[in-house]
C-alpha positions as CSV (number, residue, x, y, z in Angstrom):
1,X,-17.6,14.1,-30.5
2,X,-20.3,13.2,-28.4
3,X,-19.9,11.5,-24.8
4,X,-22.1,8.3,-25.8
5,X,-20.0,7.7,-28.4
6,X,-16.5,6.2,-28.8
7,X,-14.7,7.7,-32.2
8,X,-12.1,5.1,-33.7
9,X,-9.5,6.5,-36.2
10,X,-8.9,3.8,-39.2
11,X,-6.3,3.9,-42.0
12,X,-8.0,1.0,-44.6
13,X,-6.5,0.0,-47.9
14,X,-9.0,-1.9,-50.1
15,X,-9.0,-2.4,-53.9
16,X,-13.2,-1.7,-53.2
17,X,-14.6,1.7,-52.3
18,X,-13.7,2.7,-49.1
19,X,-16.8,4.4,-48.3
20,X,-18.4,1.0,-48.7
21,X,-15.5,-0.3,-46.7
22,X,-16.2,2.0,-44.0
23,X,-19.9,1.2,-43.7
24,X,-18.7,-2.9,-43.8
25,X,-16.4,-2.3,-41.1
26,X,-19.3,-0.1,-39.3
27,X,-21.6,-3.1,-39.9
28,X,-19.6,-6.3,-39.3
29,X,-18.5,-4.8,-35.9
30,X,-21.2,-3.5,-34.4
31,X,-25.0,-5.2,-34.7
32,X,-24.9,-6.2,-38.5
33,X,-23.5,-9.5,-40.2
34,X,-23.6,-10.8,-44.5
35,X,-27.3,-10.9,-44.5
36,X,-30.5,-9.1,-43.2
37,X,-31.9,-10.0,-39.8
38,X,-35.0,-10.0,-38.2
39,X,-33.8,-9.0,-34.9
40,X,-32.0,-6.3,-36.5
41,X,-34.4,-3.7,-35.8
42,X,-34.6,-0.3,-36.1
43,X,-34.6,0.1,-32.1
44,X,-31.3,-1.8,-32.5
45,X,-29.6,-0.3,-34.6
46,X,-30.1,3.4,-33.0
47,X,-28.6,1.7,-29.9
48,X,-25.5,-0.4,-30.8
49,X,-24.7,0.5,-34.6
50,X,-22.0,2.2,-35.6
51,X,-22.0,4.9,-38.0
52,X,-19.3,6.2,-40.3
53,X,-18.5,10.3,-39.6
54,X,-15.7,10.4,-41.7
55,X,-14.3,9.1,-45.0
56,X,-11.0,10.9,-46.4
57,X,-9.4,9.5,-49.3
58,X,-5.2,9.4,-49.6
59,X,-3.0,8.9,-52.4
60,X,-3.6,5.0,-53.5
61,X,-1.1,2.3,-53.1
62,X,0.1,0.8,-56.0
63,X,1.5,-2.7,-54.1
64,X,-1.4,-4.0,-51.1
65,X,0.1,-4.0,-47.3
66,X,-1.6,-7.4,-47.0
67,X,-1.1,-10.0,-50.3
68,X,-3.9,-10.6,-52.5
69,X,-4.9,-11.8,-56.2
70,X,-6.9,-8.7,-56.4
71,X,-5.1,-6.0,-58.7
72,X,-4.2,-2.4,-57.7
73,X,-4.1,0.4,-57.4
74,X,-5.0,-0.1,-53.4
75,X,-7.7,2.7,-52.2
76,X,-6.4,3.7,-49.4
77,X,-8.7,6.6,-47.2
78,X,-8.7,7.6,-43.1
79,X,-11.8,6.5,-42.1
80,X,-13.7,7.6,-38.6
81,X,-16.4,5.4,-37.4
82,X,-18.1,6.0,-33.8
83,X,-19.5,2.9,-31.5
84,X,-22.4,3.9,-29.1
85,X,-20.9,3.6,-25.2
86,X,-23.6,1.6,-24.7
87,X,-22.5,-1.4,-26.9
88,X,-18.9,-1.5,-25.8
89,X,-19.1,0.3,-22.2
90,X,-15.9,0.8,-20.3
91,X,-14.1,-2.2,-20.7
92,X,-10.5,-2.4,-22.5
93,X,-11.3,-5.8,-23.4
94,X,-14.7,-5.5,-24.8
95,X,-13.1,-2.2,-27.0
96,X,-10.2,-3.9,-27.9
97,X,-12.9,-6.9,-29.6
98,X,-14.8,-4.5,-30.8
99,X,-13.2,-1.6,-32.5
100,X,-9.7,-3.1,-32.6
101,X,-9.2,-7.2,-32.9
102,X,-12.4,-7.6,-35.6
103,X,-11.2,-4.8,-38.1
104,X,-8.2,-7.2,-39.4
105,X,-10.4,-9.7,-40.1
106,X,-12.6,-7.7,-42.5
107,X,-12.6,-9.5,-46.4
108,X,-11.9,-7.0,-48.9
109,X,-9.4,-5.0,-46.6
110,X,-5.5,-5.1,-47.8
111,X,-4.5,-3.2,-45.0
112,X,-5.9,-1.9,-42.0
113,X,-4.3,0.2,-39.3
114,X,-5.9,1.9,-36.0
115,X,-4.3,5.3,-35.8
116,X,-6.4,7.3,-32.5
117,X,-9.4,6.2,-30.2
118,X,-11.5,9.4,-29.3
119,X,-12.7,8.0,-25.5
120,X,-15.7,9.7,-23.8
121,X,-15.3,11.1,-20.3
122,X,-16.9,7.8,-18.9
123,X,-13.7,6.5,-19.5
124,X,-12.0,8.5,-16.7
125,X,-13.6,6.2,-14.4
126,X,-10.1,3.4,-15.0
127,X,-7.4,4.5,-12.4
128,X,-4.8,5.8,-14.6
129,X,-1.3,6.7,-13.1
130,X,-0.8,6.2,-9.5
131,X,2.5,8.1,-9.3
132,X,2.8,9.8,-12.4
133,X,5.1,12.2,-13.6
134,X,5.6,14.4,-10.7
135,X,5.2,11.3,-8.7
136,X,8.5,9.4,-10.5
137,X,10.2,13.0,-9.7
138,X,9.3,12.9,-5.9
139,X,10.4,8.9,-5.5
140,X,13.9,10.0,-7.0
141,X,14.1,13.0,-4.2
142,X,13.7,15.4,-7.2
143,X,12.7,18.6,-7.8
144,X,9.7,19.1,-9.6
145,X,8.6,21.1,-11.9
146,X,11.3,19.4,-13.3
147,X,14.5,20.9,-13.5
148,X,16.8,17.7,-15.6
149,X,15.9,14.5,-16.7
150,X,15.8,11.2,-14.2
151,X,19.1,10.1,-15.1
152,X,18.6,6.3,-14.9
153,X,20.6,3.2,-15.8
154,X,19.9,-0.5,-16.4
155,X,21.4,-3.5,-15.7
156,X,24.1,-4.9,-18.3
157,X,24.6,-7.6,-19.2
158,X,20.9,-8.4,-19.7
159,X,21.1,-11.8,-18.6
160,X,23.1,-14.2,-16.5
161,X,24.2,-12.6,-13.5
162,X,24.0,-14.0,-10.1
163,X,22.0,-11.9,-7.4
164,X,25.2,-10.6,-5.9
165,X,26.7,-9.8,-8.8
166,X,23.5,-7.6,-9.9
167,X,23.4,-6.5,-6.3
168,X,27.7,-5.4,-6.9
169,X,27.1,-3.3,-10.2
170,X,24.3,-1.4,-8.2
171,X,26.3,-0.2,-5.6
172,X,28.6,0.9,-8.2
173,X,25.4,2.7,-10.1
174,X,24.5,4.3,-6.5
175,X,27.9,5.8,-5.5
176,X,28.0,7.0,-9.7
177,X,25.3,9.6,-8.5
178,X,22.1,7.5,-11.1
179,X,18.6,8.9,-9.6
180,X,16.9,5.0,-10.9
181,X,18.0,1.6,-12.0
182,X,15.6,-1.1,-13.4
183,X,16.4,-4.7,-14.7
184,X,16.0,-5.2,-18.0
185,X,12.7,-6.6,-19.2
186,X,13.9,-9.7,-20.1
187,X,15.1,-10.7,-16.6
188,X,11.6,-11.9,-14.6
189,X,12.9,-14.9,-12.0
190,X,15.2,-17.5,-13.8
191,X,16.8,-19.9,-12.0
192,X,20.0,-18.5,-11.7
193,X,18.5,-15.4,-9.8
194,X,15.8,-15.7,-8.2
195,X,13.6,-13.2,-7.8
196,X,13.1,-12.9,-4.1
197,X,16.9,-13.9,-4.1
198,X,17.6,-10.7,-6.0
199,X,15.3,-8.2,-4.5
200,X,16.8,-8.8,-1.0
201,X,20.5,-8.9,-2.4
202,X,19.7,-5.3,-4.4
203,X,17.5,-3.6,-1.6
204,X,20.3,-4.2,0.6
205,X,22.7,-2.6,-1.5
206,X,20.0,0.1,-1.6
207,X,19.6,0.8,1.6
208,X,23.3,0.6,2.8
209,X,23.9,3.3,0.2
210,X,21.0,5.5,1.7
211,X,21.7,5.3,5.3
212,X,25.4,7.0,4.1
213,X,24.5,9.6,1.5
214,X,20.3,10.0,2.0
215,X,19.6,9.4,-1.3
216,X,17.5,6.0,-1.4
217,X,18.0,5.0,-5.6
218,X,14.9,3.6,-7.0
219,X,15.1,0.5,-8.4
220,X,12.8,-1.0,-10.7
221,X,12.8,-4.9,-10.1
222,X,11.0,-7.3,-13.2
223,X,7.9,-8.7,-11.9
224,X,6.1,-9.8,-14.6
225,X,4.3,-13.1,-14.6
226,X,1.3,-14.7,-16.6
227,X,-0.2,-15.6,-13.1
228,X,-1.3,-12.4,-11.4
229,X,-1.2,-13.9,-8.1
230,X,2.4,-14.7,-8.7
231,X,2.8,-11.0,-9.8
232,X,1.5,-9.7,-6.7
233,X,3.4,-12.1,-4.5
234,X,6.8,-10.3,-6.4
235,X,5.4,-6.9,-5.8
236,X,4.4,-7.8,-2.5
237,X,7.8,-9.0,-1.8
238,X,9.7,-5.6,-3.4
239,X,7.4,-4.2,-0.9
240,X,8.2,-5.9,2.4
241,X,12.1,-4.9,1.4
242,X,11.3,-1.3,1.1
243,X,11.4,-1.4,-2.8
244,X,9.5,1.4,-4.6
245,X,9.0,0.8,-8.3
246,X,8.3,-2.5,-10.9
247,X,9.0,-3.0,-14.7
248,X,5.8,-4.3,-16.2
249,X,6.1,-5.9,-19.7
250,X,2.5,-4.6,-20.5
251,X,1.8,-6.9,-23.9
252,X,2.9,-10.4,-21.7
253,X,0.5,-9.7,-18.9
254,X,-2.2,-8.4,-21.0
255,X,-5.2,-5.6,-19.7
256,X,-6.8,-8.2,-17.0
257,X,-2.9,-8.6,-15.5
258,X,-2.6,-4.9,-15.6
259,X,-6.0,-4.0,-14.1
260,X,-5.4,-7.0,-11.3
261,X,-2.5,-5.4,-9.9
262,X,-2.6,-1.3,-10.3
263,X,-5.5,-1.8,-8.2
264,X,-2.9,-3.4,-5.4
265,X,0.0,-2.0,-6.2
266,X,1.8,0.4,-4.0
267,X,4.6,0.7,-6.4
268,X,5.7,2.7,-9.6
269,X,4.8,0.8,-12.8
270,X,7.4,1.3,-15.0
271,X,6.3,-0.3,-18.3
272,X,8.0,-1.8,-21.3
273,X,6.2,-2.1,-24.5
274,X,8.4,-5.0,-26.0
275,X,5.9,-6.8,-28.9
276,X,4.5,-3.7,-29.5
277,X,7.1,-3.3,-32.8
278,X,5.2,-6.3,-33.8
279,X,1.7,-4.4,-34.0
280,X,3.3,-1.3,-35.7
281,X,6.4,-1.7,-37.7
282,X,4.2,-1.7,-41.3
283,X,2.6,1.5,-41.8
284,X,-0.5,0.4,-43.0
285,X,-1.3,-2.2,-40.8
286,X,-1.7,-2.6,-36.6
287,X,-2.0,0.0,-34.3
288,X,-0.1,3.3,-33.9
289,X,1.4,4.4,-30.5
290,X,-1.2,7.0,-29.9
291,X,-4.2,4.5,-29.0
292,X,-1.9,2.2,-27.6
293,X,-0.7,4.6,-24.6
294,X,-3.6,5.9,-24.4
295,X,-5.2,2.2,-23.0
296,X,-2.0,1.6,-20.9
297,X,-2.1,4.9,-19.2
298,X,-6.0,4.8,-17.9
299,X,-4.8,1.4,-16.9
300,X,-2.5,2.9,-14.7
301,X,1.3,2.4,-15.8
302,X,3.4,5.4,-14.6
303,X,6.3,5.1,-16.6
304,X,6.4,3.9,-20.5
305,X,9.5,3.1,-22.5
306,X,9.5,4.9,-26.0
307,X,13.0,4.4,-27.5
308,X,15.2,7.7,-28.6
309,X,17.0,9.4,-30.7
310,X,18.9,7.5,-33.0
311,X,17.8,4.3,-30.9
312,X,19.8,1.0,-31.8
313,X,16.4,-0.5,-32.7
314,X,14.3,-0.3,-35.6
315,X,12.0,2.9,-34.7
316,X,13.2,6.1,-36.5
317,X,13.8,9.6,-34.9
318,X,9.8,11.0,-36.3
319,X,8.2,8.1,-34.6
320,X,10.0,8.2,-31.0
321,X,8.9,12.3,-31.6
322,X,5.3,11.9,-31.9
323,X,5.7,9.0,-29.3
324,X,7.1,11.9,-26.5
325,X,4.3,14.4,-27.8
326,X,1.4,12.0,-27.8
327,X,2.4,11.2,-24.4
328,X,2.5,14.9,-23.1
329,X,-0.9,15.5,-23.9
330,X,-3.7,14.8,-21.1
331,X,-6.3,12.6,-21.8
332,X,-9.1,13.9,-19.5
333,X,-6.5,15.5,-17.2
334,X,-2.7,16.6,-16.3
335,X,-2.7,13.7,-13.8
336,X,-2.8,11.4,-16.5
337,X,0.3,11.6,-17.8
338,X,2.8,9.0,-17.6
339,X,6.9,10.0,-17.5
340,X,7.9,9.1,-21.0
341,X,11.2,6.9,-20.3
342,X,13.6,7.5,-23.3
343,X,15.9,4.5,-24.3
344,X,17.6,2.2,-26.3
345,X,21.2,2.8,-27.0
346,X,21.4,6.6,-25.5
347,X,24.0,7.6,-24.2
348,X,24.1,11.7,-23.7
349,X,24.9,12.7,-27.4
350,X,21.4,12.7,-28.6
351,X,20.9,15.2,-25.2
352,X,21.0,18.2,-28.0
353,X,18.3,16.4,-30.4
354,X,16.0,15.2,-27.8
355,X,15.7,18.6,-25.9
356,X,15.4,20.2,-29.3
357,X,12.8,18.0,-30.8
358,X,10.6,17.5,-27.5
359,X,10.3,21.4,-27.7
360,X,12.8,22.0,-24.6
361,X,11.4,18.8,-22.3
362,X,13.5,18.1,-19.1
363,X,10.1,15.8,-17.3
364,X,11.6,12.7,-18.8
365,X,13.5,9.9,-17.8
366,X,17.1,9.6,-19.8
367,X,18.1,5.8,-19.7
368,X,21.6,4.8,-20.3
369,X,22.5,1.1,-20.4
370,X,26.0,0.7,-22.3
371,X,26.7,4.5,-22.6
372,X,26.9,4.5,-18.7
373,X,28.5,1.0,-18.3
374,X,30.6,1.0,-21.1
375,X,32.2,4.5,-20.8
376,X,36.1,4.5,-20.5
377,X,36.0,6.1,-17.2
378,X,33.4,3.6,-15.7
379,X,30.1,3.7,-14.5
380,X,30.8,7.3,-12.7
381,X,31.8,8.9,-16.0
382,X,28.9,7.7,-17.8
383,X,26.8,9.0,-15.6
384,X,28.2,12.4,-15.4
385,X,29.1,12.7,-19.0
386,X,24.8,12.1,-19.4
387,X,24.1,14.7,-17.0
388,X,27.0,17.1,-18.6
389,X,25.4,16.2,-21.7
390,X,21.9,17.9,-20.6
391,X,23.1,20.4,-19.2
392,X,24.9,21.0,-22.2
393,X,21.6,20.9,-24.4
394,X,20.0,23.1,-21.5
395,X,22.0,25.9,-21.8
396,X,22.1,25.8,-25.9
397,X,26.2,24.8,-26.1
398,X,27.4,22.7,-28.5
399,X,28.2,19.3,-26.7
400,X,31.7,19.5,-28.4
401,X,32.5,23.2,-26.7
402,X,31.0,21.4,-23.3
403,X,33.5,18.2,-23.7
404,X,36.7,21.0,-24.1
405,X,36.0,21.7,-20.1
406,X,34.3,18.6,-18.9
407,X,36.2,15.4,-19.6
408,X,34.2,12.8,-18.7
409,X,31.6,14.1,-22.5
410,X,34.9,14.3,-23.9
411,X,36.0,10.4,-23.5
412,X,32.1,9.6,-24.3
413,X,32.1,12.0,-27.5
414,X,35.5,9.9,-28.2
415,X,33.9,6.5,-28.1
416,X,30.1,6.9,-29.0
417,X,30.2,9.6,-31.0
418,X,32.0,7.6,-34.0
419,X,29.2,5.1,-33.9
């Protein structure tokens, strides 16, 4: 692909010809509209137009992704079209109207799905990750290369507890031996805890538990806000207590929110991608994850949730894989990889699957939040029955032979396992 262009990645379903679907889409969103136009010159068009490169029909749909009166069968065809640089530039928000947002609008389209963004080398010029991979290693005083997974919990229940009684279960998560705790996304600064009430509570649970062992926990505190001076006066305040990381829920505060504070943020973004399910759950209509991280990386989050194995959500075991591998792979360079954080109802048995199907990955982060607080032997065991778990999956045993000598797997192979 060439570097003045920008190569989008369509899956359309029409009941028209999707070679002349292509050229609409091509048309519509770039300098053309239903009619001819004097302005539309020839000068024009070799500047801004886009142009179809590739057309490649699939098997057709015999019932449409989007409802219609038309009648099937659906032509359905992966289409690539490339936008000059010049008409869209740099700009997430100006690419997102472009080749993203105007595509669902197009008549004659019963589905339409964005599956990759090619981006030229101009677009290395956003900030990406500020810590990073190795970055999130060296915060949690951890080796890297990497040698296990962050083990990492979050706060259960999700909502209602006062500051203290947050700050109580993370001194209980500190002494268990976790390397990183976060809140859950849905807890921001409601009126029960107060944000600023709840940093200071937490960090000095933090920083008592350093000064006795020298391990300082990172803890990930909710700061999103749809005011992004707001945002930064919660980071700012994480700061002043010696905090070190954030959870960002990236689809709430938008690309201007994000952009507005990785350029002041002196913390770890740890970001949570709940609404995305919205934009992908149907096949043939949305976005899939692979342009989506791709935005949010060169944006500059450092840490990105992306389910499990055998999550307790909707996403199945192919999509979280392609999810880990899409994320492994540089987009102009190894220091724009963000840790893929590994969630949603894990608990250490799907250690084996994940290792296996990530191709022997330990640079992850391994987040338990019921299979570390609800394990029979408390906290403590959960959080050692995880890490036996991976080192289980490390070394090739079978968890089961593992649990026979370590007995805190054992009692979690007793109670998860028959889920």
């Amino acid at each position: 692909m060439a570097q003045d262009q920008i190569r989008f990645h369509y899956l359309i379903e029409t009941p028209d010809d999707p070679e002349r679907m292509a050229v609409k889409i091509a048309t519509d969103q770039s300098t053309g509209t239903f009619t001819d136009l004097p302005g539309e010159t020839a000068d024009v068009k070799a500047r801004c137009a886009a142009r179809v490169v590739l057309v490649t029909e699939l098997e057709p749909a015999q019932v449409p992704a989007w409802p219609t009166d038309a009648p099937g069968p659906f032509r359905r065809a992966n289409v690539g079209i490339d936008f000059p640089l010049e008409s869209i530039g740099t700009d997430f928000a100006s690419l997102q109207t472009i080749g993203i947002n105007a595509l669902y609008a197009t008549r004659g389209l019963t589905g339409a799905r964005l599956l990759d963004i090619e981006l030229p080398q101009a677009y290395a010029s956003h900030p990406g990750p500020q810590f990073g991979v190795e970055g999130s290693y060296r915060l949690c005083g951890l080796d890297f290369p990497a040698k296990t997974p962050i083990i990492a919990s979050i706060i259960k229940p999700s909502l209602g507890l006062l500051p203290e009684e947050v700050a109580g279960m993370v001194r209980e998560l500190c002494e268990a031996g976790v390397d990183f705790i976060k809140d859950d996304e849905k807890l921001t600064s409601p009126a029960y805890s107060p944000f600023d009430d709840r940093v200071a509570a937490i960090m000095r649970v933090i920083d008592d538990h350093a000064q006795k062992t020298g391990k300082k926990v990172v803890y990930a505190f909710g700061l999103s806000s749809a005011d992004p001076e707001e945002m930064l006066r919660r980071h700012d305040v994480v700061v002043k207590h010696g905090g070190q990381a954030a959870v960002v829920n990236i689809n709430s505060i938008g690309y201007g929110g994000m952009t507005f504070l990785r350029r002041r943020s002196q913390l770890a973004l740890h970001a949570h991608r709940n609404g995305w399910d919205l934009m992908t759950r149907h096949p043939a209509i949305g976005m899939a994850f692979r342009p989506y991280q791709k935005i949010w990386r060169l944006l500059g989050v450092d840490q990105f949730q992306i389910n499990g194995i055998a999550a307790k959500y909707w996403e199945p075991d192919e999509s979280f894989l392609r999810s880990f591998k899409d994320m492994a792979e540089p987009i102009f360079s190894p220091s724009d990889r963000a840790l893929p954080v590994c969630g949603s109802g894990q608990w250490g048995g799907q250690a084996t699957a994940t290792y296996q199907g990530t191709g022997g990955a330990l640079d992850l982060m391994y987040l338990g939040g019921g299979g570390i607080h609800g394990h029979p032997m408390g906290a403590a065991g959960g959080v050692r029955a995880i890490r036996q778990a991976w080192e289980a999956a490390a070394l090739g045993i079978a968890l089961e032979t593992h649990a026979l000598t370590h007995p805190e797997l054992a009692a979690s192979l007793a109670k998860f396992g028959k889920k």
